[in-house]
TORPA-4810 file (N, C-alpha, C, O; in nm, 3 decimals):
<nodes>
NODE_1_7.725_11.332_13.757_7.609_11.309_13.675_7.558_11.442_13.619_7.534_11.543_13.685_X
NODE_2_7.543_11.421_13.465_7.480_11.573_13.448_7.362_11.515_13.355_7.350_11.438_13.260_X
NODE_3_7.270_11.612_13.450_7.155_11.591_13.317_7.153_11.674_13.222_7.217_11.777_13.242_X
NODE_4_7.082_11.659_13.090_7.076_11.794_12.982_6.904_11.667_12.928_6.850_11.561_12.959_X
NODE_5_6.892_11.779_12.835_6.769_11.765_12.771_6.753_11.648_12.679_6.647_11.596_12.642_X
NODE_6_6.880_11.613_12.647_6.863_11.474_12.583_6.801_11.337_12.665_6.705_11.263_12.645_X
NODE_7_6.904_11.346_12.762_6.882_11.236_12.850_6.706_11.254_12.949_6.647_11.157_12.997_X
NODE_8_6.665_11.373_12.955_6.528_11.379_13.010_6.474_11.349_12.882_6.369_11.291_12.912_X
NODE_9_6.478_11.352_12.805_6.390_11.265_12.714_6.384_11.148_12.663_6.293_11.097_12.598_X
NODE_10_6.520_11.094_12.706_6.473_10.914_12.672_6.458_10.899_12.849_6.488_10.784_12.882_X
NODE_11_6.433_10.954_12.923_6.421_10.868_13.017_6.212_10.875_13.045_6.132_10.803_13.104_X
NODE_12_6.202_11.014_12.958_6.036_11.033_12.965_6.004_10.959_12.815_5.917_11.004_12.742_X
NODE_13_6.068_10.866_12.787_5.984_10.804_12.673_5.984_10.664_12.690_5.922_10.579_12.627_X
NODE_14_6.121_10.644_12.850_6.096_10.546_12.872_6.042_10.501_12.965_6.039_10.379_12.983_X
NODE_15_5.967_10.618_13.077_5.850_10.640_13.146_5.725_10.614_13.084_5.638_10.551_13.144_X
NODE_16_5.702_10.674_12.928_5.579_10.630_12.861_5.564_10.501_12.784_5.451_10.453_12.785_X
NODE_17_5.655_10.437_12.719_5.669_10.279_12.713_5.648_10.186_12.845_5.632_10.066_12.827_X
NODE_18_5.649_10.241_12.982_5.636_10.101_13.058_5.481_10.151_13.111_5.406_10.071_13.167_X
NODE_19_5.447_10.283_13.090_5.305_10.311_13.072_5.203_10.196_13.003_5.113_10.129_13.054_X
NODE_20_5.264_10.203_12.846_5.220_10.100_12.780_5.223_9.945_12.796_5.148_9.851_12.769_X
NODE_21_5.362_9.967_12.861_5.340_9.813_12.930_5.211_9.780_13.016_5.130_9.687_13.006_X
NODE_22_5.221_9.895_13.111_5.092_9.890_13.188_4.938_9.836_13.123_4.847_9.755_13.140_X
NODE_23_4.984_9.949_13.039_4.836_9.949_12.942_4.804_9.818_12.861_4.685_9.814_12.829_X
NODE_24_4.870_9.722_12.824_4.895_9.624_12.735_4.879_9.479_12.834_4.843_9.374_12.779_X
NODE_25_4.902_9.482_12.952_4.884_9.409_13.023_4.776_9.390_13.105_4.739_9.283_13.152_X
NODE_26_4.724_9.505_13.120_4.561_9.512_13.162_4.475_9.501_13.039_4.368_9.561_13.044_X
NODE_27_4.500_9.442_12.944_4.440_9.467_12.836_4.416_9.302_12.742_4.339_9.259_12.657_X
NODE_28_4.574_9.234_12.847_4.572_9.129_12.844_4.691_9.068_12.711_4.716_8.950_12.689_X
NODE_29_4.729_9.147_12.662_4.849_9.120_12.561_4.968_9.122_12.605_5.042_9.221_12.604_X
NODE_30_4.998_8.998_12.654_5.121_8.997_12.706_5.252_9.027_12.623_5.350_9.100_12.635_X
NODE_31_5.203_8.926_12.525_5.341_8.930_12.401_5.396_9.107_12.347_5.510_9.144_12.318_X
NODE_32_5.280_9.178_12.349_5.272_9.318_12.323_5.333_9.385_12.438_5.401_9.486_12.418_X
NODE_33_5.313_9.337_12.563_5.358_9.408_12.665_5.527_9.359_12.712_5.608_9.420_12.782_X
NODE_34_5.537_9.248_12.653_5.666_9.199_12.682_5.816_9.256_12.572_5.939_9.250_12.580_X
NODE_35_5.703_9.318_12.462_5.816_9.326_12.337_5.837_9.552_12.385_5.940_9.618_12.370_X
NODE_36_5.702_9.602_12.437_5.713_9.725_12.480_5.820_9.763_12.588_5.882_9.869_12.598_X
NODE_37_5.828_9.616_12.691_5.895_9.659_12.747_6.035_9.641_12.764_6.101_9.707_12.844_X
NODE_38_6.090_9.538_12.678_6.241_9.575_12.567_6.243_9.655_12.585_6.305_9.698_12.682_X
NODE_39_6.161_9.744_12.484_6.186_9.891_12.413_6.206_9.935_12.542_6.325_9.948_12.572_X
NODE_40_6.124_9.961_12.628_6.131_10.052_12.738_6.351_10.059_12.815_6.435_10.147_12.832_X
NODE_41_6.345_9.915_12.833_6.460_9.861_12.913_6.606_9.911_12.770_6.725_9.923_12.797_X
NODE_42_6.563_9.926_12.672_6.645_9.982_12.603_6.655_10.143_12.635_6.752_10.201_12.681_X
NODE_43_6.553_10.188_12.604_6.547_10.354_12.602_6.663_10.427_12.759_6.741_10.521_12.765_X
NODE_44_6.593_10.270_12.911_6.672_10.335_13.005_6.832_10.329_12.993_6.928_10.401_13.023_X
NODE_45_6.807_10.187_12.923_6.964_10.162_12.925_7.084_10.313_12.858_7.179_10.367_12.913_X
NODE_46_7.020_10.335_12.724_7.066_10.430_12.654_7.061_10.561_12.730_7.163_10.622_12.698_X
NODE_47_7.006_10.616_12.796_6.966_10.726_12.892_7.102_10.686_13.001_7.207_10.750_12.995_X
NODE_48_7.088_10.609_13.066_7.169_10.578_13.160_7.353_10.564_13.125_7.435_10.619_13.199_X
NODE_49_7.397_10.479_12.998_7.504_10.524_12.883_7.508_10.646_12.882_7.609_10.693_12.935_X
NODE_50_7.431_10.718_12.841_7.423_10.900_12.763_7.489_10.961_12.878_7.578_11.040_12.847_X
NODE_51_7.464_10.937_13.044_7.479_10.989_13.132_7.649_11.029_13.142_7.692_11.091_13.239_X
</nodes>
């Protein structure tokens, strides 16, 4: 496994998308929190590929 600077950054953007999940769900928007956290489950996926 090697990390480089690419992969620390989709994995900290996909640390801050499930943030928003967080945030979106205490907030009470599920549909918003359900489509953020795609995105999120994409960003790891791609991070985790990159690896």
């Amino acid at each position: 496994m090697e990390f480089t600077y690419g992969n620390v950054v989709v994995f900290a953007v996909a640390a801050f998308l499930l943030a928003g999940v967080y945030s979106f769900v205490k907030q009470g928007l599920k549909i918003a929190a359900l489509v953020v956290l795609v995105l999120a489950g994409l960003a790891v996926a791609g991070g985790v590929l990159w690896l």
